[in-house]
N, CA, C and O atoms as a MOPAC input file, in Angstrom:
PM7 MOZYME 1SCF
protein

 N     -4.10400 1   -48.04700 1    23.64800 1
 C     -3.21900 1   -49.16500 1    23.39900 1
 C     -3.95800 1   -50.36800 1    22.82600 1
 O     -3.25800 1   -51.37700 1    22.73900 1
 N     -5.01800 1   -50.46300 1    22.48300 1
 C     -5.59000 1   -51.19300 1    22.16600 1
 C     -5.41600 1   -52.11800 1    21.03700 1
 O     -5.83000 1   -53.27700 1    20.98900 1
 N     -4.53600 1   -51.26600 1    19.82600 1
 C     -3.93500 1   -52.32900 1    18.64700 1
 C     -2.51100 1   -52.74800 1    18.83800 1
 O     -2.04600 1   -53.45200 1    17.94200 1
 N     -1.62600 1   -52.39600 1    19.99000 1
 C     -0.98400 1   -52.83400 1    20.75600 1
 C     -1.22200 1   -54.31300 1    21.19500 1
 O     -2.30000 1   -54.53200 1    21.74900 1
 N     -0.25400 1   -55.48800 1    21.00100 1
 C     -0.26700 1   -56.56100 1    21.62800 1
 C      0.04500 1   -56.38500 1    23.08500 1
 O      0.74000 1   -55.40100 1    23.34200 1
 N     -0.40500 1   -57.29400 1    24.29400 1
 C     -0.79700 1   -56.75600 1    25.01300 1
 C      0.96200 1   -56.60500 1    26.20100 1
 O      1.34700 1   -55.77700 1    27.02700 1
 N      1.59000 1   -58.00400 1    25.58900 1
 C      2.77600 1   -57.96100 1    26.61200 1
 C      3.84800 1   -56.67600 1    25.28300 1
 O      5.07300 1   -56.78600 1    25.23300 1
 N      3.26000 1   -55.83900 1    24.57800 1
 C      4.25900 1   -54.52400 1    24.26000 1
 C      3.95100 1   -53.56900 1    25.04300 1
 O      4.81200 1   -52.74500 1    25.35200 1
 N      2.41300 1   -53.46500 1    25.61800 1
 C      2.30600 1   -52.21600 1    26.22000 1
 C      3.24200 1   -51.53700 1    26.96000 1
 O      3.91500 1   -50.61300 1    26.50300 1
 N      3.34100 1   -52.10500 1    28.48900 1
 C      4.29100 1   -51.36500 1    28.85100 1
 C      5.74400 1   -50.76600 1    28.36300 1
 O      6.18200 1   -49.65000 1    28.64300 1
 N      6.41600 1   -51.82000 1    27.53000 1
 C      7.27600 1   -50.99100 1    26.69400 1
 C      6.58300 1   -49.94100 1    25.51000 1
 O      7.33700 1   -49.18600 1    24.89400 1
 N      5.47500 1   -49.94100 1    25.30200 1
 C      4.95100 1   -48.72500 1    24.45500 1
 C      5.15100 1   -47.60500 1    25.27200 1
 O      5.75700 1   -46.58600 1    24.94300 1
 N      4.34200 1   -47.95100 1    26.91100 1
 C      3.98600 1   -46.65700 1    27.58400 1
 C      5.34400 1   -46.09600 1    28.61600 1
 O      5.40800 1   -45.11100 1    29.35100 1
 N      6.40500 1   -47.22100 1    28.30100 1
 C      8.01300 1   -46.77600 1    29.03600 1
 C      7.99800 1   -45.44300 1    27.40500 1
 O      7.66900 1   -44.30400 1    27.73600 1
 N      8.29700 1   -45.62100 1    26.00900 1
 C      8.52400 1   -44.58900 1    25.05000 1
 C      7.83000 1   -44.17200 1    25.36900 1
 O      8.30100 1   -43.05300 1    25.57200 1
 N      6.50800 1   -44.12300 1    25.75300 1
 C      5.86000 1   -42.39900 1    25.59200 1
 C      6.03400 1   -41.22800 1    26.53300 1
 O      5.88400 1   -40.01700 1    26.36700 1
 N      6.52800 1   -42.22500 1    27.95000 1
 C      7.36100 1   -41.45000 1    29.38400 1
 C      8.40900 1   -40.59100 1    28.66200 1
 O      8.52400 1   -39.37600 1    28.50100 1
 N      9.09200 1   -41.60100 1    28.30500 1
 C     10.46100 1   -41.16800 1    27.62000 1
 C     10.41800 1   -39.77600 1    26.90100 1
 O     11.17400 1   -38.80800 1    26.98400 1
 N      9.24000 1   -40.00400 1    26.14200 1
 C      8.92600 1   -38.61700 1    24.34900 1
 C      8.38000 1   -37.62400 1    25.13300 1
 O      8.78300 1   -36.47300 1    24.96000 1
 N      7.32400 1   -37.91200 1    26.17300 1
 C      6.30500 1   -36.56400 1    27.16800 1
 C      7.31600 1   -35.59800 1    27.97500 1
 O      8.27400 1   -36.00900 1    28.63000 1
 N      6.88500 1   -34.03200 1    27.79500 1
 C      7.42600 1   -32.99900 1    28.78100 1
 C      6.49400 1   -33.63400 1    29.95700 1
 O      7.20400 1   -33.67100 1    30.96200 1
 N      5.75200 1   -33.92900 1    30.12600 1
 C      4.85800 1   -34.30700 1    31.68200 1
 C      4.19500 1   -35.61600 1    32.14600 1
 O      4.06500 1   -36.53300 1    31.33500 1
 N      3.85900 1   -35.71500 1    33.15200 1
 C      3.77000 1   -37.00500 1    33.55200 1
 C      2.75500 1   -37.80800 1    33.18900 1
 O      1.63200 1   -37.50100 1    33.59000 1
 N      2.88800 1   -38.75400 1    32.53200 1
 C      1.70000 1   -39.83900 1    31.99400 1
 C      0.81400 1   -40.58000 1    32.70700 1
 O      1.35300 1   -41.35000 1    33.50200 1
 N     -0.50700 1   -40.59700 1    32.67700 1
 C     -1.32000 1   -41.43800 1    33.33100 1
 C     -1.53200 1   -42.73400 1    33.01100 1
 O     -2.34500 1   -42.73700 1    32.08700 1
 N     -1.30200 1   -43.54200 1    33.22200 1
 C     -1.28900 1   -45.19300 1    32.68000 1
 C     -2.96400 1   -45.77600 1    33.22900 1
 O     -2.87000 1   -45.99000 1    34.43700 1
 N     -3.79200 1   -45.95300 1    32.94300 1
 C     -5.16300 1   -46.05000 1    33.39600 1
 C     -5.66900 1   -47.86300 1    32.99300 1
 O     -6.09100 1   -47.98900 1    31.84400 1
 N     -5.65300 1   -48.56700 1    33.45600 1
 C     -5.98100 1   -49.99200 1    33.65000 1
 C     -7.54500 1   -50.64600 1    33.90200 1
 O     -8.32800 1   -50.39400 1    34.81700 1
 N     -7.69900 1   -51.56500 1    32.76500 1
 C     -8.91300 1   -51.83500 1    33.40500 1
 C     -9.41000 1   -52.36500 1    34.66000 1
 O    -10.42100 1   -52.02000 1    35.27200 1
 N     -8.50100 1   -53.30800 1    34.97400 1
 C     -8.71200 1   -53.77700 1    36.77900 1
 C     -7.09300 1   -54.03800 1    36.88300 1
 O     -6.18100 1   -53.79400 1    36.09200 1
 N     -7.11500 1   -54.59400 1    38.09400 1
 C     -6.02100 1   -54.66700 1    39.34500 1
 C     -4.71800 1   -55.50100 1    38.77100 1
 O     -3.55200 1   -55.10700 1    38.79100 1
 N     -5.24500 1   -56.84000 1    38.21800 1
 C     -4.56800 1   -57.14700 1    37.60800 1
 C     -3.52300 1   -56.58200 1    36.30600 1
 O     -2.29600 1   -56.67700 1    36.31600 1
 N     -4.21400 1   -56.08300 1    35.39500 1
 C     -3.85100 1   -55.25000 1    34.62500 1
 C     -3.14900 1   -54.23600 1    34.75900 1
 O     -2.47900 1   -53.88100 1    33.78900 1
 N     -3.09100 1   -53.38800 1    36.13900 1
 C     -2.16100 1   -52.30600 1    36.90500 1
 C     -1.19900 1   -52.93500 1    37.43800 1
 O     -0.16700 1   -52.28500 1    37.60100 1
 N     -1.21300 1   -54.12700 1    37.80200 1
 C     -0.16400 1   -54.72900 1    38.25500 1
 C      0.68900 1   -55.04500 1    37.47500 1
 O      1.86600 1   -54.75800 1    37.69300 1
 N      0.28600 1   -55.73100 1    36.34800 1
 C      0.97700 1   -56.35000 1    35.14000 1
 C      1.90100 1   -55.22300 1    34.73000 1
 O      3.10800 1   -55.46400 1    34.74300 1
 N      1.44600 1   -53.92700 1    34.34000 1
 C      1.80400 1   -52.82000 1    34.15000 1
 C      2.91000 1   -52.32400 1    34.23900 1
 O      3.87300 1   -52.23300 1    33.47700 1
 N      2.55500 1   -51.80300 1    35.88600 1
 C      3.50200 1   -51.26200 1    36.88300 1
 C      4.70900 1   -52.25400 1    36.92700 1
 O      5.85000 1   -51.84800 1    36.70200 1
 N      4.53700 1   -53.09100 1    37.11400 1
 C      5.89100 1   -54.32900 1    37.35100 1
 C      6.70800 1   -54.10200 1    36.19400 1
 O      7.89000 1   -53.82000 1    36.39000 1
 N      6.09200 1   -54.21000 1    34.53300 1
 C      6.70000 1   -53.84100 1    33.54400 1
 C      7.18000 1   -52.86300 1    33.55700 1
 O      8.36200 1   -53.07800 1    33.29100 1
 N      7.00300 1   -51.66800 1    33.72900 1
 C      7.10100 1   -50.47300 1    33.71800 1
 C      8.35500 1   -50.49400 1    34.79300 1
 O      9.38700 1   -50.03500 1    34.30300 1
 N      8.44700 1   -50.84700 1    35.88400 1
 C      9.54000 1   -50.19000 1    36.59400 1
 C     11.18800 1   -51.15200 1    35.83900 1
 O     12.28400 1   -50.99400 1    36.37800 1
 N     11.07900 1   -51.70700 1    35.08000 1
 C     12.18100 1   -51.95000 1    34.14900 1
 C     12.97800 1   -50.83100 1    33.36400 1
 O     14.19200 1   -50.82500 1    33.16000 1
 N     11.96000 1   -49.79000 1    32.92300 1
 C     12.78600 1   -48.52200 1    32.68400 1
 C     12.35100 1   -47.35400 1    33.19800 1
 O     12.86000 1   -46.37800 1    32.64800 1
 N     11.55700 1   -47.10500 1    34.09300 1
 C     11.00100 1   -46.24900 1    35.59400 1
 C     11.25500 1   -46.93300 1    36.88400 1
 O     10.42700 1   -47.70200 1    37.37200 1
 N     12.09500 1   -46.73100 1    37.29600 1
 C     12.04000 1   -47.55900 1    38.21100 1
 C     11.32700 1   -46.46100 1    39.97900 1
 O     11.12900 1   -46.69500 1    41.17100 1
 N     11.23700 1   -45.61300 1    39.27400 1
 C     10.23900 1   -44.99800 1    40.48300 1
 C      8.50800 1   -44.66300 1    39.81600 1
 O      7.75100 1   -43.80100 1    40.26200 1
 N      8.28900 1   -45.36400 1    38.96500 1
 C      6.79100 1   -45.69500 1    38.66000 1
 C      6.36700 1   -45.54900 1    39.55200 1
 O      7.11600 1   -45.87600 1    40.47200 1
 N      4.91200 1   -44.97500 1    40.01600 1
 C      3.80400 1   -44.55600 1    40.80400 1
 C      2.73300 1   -45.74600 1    40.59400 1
 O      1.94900 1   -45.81300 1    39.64800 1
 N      2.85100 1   -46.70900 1    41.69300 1
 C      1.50000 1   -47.81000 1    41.85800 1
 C     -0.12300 1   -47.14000 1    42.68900 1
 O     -0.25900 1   -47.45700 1    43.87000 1
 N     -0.97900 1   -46.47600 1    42.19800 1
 C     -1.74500 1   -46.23500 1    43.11600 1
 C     -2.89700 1   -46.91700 1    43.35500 1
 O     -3.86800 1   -46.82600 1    42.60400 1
 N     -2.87800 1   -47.55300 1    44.27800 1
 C     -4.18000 1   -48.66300 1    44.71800 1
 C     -5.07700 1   -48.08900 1    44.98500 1
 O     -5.06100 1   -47.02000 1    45.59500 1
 N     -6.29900 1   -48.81900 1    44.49000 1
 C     -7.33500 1   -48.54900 1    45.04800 1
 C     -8.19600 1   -48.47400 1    46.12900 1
 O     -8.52600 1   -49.63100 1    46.38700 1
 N     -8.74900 1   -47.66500 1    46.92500 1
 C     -9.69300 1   -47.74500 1    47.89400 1
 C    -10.57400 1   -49.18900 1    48.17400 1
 O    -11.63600 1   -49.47600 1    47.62000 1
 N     -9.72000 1   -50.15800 1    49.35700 1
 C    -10.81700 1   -51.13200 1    49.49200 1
 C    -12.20900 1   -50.31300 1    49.78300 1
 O    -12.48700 1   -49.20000 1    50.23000 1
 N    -12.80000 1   -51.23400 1    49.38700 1
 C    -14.38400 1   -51.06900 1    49.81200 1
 C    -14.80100 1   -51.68600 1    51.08400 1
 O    -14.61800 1   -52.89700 1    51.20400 1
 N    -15.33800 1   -51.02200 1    52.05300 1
 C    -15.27200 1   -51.56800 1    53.07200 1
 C    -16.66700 1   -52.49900 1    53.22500 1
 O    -17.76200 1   -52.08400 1    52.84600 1
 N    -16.49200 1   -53.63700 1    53.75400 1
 C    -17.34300 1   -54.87600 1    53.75600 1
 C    -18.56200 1   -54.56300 1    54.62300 1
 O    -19.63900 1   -55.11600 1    54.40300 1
 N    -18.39300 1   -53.67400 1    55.61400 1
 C    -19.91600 1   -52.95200 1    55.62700 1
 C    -19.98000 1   -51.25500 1    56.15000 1
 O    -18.92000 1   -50.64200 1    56.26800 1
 N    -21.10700 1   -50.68000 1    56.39900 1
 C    -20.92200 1   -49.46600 1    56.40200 1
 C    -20.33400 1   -49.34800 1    58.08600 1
 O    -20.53700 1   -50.04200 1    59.08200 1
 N    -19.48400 1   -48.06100 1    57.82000 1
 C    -18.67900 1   -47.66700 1    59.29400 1
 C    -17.58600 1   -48.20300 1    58.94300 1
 O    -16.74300 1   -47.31000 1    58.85100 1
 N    -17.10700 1   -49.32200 1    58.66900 1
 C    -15.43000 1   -50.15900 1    58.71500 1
 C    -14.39200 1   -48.92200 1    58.06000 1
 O    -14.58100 1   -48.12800 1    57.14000 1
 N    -13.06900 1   -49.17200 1    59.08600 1
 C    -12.57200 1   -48.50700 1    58.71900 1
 C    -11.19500 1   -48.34200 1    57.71900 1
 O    -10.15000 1   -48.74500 1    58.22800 1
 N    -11.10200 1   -47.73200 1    56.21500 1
 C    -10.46400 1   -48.13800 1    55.40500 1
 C     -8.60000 1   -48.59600 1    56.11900 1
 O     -8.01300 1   -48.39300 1    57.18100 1
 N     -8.33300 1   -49.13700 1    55.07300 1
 C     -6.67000 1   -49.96500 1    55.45700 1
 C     -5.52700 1   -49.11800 1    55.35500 1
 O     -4.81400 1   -48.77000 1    54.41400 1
 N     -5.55000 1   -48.81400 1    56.91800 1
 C     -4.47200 1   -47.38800 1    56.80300 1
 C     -3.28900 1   -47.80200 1    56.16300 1
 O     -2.55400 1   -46.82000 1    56.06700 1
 N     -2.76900 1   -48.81000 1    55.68000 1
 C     -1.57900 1   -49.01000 1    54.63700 1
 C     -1.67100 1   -48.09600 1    53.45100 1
 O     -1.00000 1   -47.12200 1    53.10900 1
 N     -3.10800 1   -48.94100 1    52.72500 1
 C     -3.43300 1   -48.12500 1    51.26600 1
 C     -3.83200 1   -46.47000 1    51.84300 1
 O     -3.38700 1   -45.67600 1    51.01300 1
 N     -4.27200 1   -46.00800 1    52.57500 1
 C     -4.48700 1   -44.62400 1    52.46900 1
 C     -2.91200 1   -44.17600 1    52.61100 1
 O     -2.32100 1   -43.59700 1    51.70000 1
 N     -2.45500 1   -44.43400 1    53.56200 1
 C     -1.09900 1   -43.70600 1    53.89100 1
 C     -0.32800 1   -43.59800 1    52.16800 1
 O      0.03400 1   -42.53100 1    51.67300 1
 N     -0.21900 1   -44.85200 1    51.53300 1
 C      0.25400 1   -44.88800 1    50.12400 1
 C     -0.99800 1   -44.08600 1    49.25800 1
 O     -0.61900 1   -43.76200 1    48.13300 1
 N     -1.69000 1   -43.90000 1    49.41000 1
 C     -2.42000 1   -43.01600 1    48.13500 1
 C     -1.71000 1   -41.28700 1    48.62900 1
 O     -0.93800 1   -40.56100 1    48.00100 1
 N     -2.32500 1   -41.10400 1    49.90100 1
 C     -1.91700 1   -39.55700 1    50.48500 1
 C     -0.61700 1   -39.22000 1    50.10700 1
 O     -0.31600 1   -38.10400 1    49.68300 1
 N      0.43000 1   -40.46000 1    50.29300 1
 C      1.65900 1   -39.81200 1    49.59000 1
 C      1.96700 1   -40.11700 1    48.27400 1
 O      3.01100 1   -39.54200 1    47.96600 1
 N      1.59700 1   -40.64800 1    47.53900 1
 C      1.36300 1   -40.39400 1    46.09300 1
 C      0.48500 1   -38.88000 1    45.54900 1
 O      0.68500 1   -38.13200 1    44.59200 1
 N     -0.52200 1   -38.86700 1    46.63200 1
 C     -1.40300 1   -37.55700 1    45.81300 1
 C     -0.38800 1   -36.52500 1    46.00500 1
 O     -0.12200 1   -35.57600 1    45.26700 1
 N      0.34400 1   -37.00300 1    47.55900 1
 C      1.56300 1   -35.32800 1    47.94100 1
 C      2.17400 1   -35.24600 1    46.89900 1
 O      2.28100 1   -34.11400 1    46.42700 1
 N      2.81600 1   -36.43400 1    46.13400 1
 C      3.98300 1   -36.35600 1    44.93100 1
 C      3.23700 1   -35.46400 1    43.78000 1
 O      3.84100 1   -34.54200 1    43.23400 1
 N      1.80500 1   -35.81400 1    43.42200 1
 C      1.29900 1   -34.95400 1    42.26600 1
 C      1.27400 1   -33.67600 1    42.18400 1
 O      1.14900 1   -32.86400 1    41.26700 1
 N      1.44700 1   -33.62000 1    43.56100 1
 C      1.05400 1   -32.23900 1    44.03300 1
 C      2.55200 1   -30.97500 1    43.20000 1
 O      2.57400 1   -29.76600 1    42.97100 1
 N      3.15300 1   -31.64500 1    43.07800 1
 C      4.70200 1   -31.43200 1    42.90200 1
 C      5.20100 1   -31.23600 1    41.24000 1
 O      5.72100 1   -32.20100 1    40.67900 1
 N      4.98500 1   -29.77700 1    40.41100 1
 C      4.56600 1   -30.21300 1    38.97000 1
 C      6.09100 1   -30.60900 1    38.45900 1
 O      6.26400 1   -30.97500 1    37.29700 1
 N      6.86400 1   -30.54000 1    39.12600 1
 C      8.47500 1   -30.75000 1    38.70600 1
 C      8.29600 1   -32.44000 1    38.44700 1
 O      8.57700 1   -33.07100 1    37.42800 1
 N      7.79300 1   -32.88400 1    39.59100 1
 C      7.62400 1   -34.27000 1    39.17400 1
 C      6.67700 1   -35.36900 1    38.42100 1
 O      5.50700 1   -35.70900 1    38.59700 1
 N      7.61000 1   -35.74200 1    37.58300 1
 C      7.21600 1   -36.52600 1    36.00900 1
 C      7.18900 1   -37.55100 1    36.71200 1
 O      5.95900 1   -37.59200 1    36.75300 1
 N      7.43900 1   -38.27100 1    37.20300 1
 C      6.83200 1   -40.11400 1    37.53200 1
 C      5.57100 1   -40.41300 1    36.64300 1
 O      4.69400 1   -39.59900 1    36.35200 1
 N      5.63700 1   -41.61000 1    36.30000 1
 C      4.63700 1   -42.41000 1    35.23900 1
 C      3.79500 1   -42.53300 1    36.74500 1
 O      4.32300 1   -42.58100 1    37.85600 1
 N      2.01400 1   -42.57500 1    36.36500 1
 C      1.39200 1   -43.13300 1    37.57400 1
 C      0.48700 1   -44.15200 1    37.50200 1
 O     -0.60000 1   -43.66800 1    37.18800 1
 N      0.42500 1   -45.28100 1    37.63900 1
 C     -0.07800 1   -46.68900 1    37.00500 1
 C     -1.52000 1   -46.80200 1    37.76300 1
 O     -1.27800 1   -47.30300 1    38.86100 1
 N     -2.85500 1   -46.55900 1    37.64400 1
 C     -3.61700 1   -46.60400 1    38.56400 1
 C     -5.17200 1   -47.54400 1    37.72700 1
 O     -5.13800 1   -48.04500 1    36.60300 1
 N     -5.94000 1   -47.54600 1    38.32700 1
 C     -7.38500 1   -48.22300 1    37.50900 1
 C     -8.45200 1   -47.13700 1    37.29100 1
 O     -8.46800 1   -45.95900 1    37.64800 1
 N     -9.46200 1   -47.97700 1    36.50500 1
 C    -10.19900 1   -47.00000 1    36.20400 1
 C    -11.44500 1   -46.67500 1    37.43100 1
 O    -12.16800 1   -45.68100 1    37.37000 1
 N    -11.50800 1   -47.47500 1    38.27800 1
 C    -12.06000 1   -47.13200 1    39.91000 1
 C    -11.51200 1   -46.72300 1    40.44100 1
 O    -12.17000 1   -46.22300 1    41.35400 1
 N     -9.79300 1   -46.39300 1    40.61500 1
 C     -8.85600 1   -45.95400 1    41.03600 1
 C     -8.39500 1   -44.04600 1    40.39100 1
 O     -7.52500 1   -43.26000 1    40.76700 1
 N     -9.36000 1   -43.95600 1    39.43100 1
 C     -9.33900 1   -42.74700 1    38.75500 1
 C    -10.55000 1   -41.66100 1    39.17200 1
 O    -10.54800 1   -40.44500 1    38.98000 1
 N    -11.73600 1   -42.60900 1    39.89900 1
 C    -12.73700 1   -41.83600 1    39.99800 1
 C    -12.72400 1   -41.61100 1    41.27200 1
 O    -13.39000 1   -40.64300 1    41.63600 1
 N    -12.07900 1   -42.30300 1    42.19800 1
 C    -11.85300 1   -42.24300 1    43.99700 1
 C    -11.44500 1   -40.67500 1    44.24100 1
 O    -10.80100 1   -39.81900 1    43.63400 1
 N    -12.40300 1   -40.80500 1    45.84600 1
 C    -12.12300 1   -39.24600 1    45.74500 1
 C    -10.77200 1   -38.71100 1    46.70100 1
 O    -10.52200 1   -39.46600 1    47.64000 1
 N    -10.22000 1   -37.96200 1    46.62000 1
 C     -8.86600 1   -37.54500 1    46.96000 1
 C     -8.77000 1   -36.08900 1    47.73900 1
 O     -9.21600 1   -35.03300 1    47.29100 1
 N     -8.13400 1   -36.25200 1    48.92200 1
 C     -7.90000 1   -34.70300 1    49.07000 1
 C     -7.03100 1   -33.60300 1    47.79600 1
 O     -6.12000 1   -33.90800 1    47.02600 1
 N     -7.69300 1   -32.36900 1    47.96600 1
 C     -6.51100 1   -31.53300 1    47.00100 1
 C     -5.20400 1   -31.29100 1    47.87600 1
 O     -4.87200 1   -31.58600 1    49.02400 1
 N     -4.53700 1   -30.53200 1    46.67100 1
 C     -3.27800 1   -30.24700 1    47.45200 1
 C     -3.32800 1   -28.95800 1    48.32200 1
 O     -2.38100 1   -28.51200 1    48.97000 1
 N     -4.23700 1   -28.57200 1    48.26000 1
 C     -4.60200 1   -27.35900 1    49.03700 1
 C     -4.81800 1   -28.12100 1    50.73500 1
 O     -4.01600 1   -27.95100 1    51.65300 1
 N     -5.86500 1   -28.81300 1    50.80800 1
 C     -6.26800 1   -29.34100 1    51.73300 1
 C     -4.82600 1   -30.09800 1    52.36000 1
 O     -4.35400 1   -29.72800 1    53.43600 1
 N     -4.34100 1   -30.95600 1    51.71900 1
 C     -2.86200 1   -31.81600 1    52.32100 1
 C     -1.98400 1   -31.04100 1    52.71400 1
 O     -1.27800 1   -31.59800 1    53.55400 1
 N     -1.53600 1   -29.49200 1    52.40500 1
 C     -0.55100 1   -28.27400 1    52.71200 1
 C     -1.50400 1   -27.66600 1    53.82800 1
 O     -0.99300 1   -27.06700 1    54.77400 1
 N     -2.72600 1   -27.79500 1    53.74300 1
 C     -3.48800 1   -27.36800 1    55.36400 1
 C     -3.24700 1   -27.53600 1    56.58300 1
 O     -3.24000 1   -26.75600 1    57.53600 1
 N     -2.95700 1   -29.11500 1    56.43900 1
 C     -3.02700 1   -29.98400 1    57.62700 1
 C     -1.94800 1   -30.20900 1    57.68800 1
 O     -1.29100 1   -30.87300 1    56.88600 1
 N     -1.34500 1   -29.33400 1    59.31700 1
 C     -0.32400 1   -29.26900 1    59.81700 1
 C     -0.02100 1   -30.42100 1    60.14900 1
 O     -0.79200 1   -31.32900 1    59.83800 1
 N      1.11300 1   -30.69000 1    60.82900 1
 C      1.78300 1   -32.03400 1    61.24700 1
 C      2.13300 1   -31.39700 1    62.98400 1
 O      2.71200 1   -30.42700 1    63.47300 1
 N      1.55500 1   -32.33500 1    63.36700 1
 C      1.61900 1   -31.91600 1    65.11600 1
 C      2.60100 1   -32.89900 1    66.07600 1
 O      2.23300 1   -34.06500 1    66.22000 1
 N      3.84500 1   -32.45100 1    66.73600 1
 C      4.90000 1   -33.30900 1    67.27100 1
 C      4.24400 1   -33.66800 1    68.72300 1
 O      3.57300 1   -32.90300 1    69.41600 1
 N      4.53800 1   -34.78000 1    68.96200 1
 C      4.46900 1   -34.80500 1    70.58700 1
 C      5.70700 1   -34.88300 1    71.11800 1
 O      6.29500 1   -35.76100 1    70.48600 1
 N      6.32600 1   -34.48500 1    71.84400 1
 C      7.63500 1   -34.82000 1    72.46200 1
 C      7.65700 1   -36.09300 1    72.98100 1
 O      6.49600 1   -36.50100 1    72.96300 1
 N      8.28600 1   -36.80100 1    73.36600 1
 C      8.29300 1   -38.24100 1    73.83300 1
 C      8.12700 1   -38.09600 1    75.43000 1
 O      8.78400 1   -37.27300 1    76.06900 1
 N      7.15200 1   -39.00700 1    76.04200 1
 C      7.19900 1   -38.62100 1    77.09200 1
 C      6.49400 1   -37.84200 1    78.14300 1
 O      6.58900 1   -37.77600 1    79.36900 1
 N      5.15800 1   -36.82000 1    76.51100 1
 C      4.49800 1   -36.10700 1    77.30800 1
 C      2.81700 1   -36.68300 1    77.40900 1
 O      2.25000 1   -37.74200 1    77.13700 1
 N      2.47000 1   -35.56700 1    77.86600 1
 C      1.09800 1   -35.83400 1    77.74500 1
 C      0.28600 1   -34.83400 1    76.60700 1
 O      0.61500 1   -33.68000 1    76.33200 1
 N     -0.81500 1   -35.56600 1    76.05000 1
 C     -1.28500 1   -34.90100 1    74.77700 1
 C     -2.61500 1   -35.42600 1    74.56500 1
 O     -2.73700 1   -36.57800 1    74.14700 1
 N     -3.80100 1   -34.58000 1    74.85000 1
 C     -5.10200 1   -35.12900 1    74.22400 1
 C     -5.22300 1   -34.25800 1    73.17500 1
 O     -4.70400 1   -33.14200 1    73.18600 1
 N     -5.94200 1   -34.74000 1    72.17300 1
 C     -6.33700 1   -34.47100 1    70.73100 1
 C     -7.59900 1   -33.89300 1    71.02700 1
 O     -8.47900 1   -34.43500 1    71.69600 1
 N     -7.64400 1   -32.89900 1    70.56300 1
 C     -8.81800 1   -32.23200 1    70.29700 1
 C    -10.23600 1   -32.59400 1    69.18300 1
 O    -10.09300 1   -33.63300 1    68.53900 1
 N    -11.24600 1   -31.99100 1    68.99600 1
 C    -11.70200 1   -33.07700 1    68.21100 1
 C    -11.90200 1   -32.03800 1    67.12700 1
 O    -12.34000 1   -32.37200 1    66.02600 1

């Protein structure tokens, strides 16, 4: 997009959603720029894919911001899914982060507790 002025992009990259059999990667240089994006973009997507990046944690051990993981894990579940075309608006640190496969996410069962009981976790 580069000979693109910069407030056409996202209406460039809404037509190319539009023209593609499959889902487009929208790749940003920083945060701002994904934001700018994505916001544009859900004007004619309105289920656009925002995927944030992995804070960096401020020292070693801290533990990442279960908000953003919970939102990446279910974004990666959606990729997982080739029926689904959603545009996915992400950065270019946000491209190299590492991700479970979909192999691994269909692994890991989902375990109920009944309400009420008792339950230690194994390790």
């Amino acid at each position: 997009f580069e000979q693109v002025t910069e407030s056409a992009q996202p209406f460039l990259a809404a037509m190319l959603v539009r023209q593609l059999k499959q889902r487009l990667w929208l790749v940003c240089a920083d945060v701002r720029a994904q934001e700018t994006m994505h916001n544009e973009l859900l004007n004619w997507f309105p289920d656009a894919l925002f995927f944030p990046e992995m804070e960096r944690a401020p020292f070693e051990g801290a533990v990442a911001d279960p908000e953003t993981t919970a939102e990446r894990l279910a974004i990666v579940q959606k990729l997982s899914d080739p029926k689904n075309r959603q545009p996915i608006v992400l950065t270019k640190a946000g491209l190299a982060d590492h991700v479970p496969t979909p192999a691994t996410l269909n692994g890991a069962g989902v375990v109920t507790i009944p309400a009420g009981s008792l339950t230690v976790l194994g390790d």
